[in-house]
C-alpha positions as CSV (number, residue, x, y, z in Angstrom):
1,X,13.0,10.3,11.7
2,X,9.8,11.7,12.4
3,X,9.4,15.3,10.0
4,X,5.7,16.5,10.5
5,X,3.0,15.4,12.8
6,X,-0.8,16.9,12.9
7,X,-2.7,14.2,14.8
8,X,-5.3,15.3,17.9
9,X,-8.8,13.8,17.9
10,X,-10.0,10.5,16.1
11,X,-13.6,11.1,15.1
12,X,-12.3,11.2,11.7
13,X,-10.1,8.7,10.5
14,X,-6.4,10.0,10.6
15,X,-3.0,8.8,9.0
16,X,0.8,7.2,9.8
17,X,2.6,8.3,6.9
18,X,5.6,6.2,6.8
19,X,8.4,4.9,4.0
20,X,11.8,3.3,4.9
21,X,14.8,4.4,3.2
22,X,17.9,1.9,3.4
23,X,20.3,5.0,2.3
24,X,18.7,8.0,3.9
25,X,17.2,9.3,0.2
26,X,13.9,9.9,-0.9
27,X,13.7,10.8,-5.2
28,X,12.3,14.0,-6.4
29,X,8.9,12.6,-7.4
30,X,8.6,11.1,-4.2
31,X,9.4,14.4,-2.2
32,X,7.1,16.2,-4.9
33,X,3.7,13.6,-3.9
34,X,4.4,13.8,-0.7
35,X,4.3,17.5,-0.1
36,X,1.3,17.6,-2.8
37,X,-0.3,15.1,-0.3
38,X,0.3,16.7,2.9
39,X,-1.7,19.9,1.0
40,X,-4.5,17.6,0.2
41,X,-5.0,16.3,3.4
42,X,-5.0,19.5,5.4
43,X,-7.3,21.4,3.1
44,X,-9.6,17.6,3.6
45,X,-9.2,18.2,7.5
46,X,-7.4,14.9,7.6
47,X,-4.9,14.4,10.3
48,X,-1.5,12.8,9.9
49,X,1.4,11.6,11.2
50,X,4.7,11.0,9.2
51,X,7.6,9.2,10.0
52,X,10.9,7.7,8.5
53,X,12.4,4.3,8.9
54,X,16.2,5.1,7.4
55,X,20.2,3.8,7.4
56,X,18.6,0.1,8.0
57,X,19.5,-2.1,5.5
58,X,17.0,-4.8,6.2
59,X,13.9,-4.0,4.7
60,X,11.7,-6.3,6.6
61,X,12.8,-5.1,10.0
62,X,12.3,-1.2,9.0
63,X,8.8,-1.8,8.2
64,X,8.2,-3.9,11.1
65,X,10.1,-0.7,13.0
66,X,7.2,1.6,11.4
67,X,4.3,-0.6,11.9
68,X,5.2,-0.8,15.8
69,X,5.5,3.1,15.7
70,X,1.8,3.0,13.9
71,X,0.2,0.8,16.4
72,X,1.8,2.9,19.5
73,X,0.3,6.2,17.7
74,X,-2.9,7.7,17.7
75,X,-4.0,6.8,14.1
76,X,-6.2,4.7,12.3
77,X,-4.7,4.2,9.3
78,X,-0.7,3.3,8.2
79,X,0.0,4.7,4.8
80,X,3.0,3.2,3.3
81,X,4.8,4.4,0.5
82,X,8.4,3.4,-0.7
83,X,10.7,6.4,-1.2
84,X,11.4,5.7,-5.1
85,X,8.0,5.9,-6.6
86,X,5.7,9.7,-7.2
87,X,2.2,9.0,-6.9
88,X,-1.1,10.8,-7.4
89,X,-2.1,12.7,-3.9
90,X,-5.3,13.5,-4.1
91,X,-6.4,10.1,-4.5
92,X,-5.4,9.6,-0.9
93,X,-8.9,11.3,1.0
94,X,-11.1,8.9,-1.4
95,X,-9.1,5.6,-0.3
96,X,-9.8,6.4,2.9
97,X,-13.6,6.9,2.3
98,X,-13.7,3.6,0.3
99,X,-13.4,2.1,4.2
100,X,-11.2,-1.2,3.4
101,X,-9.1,-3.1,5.7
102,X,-6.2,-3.3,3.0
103,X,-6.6,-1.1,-0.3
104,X,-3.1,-1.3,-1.8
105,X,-2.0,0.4,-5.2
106,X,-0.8,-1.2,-8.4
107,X,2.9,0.0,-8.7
108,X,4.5,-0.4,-12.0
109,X,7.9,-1.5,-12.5
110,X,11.1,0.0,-12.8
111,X,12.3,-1.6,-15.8
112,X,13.3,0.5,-18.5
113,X,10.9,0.6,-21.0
114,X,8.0,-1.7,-20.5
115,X,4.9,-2.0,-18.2
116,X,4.8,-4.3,-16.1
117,X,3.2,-4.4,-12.4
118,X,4.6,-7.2,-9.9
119,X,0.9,-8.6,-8.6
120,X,-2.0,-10.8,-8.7
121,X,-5.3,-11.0,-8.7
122,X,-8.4,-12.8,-8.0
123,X,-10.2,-13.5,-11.5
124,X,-13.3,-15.2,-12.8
125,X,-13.7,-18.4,-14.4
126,X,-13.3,-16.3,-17.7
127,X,-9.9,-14.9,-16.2
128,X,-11.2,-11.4,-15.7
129,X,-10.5,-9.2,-12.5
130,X,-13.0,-10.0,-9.4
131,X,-14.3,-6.1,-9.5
132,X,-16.4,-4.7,-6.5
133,X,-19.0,-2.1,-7.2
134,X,-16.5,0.6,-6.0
135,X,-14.7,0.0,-8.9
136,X,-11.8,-2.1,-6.7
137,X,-9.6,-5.1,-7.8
138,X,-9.7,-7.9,-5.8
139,X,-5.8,-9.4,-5.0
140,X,-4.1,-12.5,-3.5
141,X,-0.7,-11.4,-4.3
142,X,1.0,-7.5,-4.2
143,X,3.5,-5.2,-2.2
144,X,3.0,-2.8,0.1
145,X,4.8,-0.5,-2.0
146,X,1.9,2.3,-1.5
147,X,-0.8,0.7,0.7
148,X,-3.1,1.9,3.3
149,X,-4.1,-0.7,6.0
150,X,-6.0,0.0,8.9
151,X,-4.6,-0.9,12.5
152,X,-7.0,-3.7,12.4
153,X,-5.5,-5.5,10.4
154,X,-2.3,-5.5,12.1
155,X,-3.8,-6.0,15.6
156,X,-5.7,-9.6,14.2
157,X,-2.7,-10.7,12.3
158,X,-0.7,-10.3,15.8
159,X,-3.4,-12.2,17.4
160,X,-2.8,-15.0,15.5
161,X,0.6,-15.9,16.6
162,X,2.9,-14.7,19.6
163,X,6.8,-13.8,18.7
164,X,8.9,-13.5,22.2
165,X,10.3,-10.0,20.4
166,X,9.8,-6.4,21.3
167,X,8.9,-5.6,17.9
168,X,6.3,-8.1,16.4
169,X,7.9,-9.1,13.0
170,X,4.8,-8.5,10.5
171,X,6.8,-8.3,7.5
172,X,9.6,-11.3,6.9
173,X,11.5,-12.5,4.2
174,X,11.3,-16.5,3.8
175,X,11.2,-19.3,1.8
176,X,9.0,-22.4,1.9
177,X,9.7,-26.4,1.9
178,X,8.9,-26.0,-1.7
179,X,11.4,-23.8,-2.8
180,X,8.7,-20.5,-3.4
181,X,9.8,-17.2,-1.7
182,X,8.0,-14.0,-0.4
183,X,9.5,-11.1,-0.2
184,X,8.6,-9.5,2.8
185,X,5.6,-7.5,1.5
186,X,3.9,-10.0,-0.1
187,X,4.5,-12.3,2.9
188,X,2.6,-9.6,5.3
189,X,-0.6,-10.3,2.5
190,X,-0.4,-13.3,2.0
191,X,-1.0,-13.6,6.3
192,X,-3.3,-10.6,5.9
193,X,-5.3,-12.7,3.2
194,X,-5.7,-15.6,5.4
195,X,-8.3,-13.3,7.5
196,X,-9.7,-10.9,5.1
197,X,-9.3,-9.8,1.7
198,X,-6.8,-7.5,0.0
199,X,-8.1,-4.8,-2.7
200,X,-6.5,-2.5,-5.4
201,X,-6.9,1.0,-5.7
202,X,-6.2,0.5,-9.5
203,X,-6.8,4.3,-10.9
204,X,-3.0,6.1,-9.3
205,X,-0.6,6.9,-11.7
206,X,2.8,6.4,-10.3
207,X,6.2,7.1,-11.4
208,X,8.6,4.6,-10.5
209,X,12.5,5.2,-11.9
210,X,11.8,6.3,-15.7
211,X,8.2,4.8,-15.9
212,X,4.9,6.3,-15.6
213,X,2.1,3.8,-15.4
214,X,-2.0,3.9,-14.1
215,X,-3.1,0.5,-13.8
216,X,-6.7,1.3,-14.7
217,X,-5.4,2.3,-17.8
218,X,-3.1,-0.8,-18.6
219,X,-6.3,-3.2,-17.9
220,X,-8.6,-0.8,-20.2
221,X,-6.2,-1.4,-22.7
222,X,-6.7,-5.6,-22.4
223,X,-8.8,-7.7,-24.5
224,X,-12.0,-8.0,-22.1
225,X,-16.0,-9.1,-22.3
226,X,-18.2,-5.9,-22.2
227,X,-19.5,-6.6,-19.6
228,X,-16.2,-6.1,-17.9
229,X,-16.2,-2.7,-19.2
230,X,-18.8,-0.8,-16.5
231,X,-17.2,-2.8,-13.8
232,X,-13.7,-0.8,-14.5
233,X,-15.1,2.9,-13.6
234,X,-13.9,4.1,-10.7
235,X,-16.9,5.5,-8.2
C-alpha cells in the first residue's frame, strides 16, 4: 500500500519509508510521528517515499517484500519503522547527516511497567558502550524496529550469497545447530555485521504500548567512569 511518494532527483540523499503491518493497523502514536515526520522532511527538502507491507502474517517475508520495493526505487535510504511504536521526527534529517551504513534506534519494550530495550552492544574491557565521536553506540545485536540502512548495505549482503527466489530473503527467522534463534531482524544484523558495523542512534524517545523510554537517558542514568560521561552527548 503505497500512501505518499515525493521522490525526483538524488543529489541529496532521499528516503523509503516503509513498516509492515500483519492486521492492516497502524496505533495512534505511530500515525501521529509519522505525519510529524513527513512535515519535517519536506520543510528539510528531503524526499521520500512511503510504502506499506500489510495482511501478511509472516513478518520476515513482508520486510523482505519492502526491501525489494526499496532496492527497485529511486532512494538511498530504507527507513523502517514498525507500526506500534511513536517516535521522535525530527531526529530523522540528523540520522541521515550522520552518513552510516546502519544507524538503528534503541526501542524500548512493551512490557508494562519496566524499561527494558531488547539489544546489545559492543563494550570496553570495563563493560562500557564503544561510543564514536558522534555521540553513536556501537551494536552486535538489535531490531530493525526503527532503522535506517542505506541500499548499500543491502546490495553487499545480496552479493554474498545467491537465493534462486524472486525476492532475495534478507530477513529470515532460524535457529542454529546449537539451539540459539534470531528473529528475523536481528538475523538481517547479525549478516549485516559480518561486513560492516551496526550503530545506535541512542537519543529518540519512543513510545511503544504504555511505555515511553530515550535510551540516552536510561544509560545516563547507569553507574559509569567519567570519562564515559562526555562520550554520551549527542553532536
Amino acid at each position: 500500500m503505497r500512501i505518499s511518494e515525493n521522490v525526483g532527483g538524488h543529489k541529496k540523499p532521499s528516503l523509503f519509508i516503509c513498516s509492515p503491518s500483519y492486521n492492516g493497523e497502524f496505533n495512534c502514536h505511530f500515525v501521529v510521528s509519522l505525519l510529524q515526520t513527513i512535515k519535517c522532511l519536506d520543510k528539510a527538502g528531503i524526499q521520500y517515499s512511503i510504502l506499506f507491507e500489510v495482511y501478511n502474517s509472516l513478518i520476515g517475508g513482508a520486510r523482505n517484500i519492502l526491501a525489494d520495493a526499496f532496492l527497485k526505487s529511486g532512494c538511498s535510504h530504507m527507513l523502517t519503522i514498525d507500526s506500534d511504536q511513536g517516535w521522535s521526527p525530527e531526529v530523522i534529517p540528523r540520522m541521515l547527516e550522520l552518513d552510516k551504513d546502519c544507524l538503528t534506534g534503541a526501542v524500548i519494550s512493551r512490557k508494562p511497567n519496566c524499561e527494558e530495550y531488547a539489544l546489545k552492544i559492543n563494550t570496553y574491557q570495563d563493560m562500557t558502550p564503544k561510543v564514536n565521536e558522534q555521540g553513536l553506540i556501537s551494536c552486535f545485536s538489535n531490531g530493525v524496529a526503527f532503522a535506517l540502512i542505506k541500499r548499500t548495505v543491502f546490495e553487499k549482503i545480496k552479493a554474498k550469497k545467491e537465493y534462486k527466489t524472486n525476492v532475495y530473503p534478507f530477513f529470515q527467522h532460524i535457529y542454529n545447530e546449537d539451539g540459539s534463534e534470531f528473529g528475523e531482524d536481528m538475523y538481517f544484523i547479525n549478516e549485516w555485521n559480518k561486513i560492516g558495523e551496526t550503530w545506535i542512534y541512542p537519543d529518540i524517545t519512543f513510545k511503544h504500548g504504555t511505555n515511553e523510554g530515550n535510551y540516552h537517558q536510561f544509560l545516563l542514568k547507569q553507574p559509569q567512569p567519567e570519562r564515559l560521561v562526555p562520550c554520551l552527548t549527542m553532536v
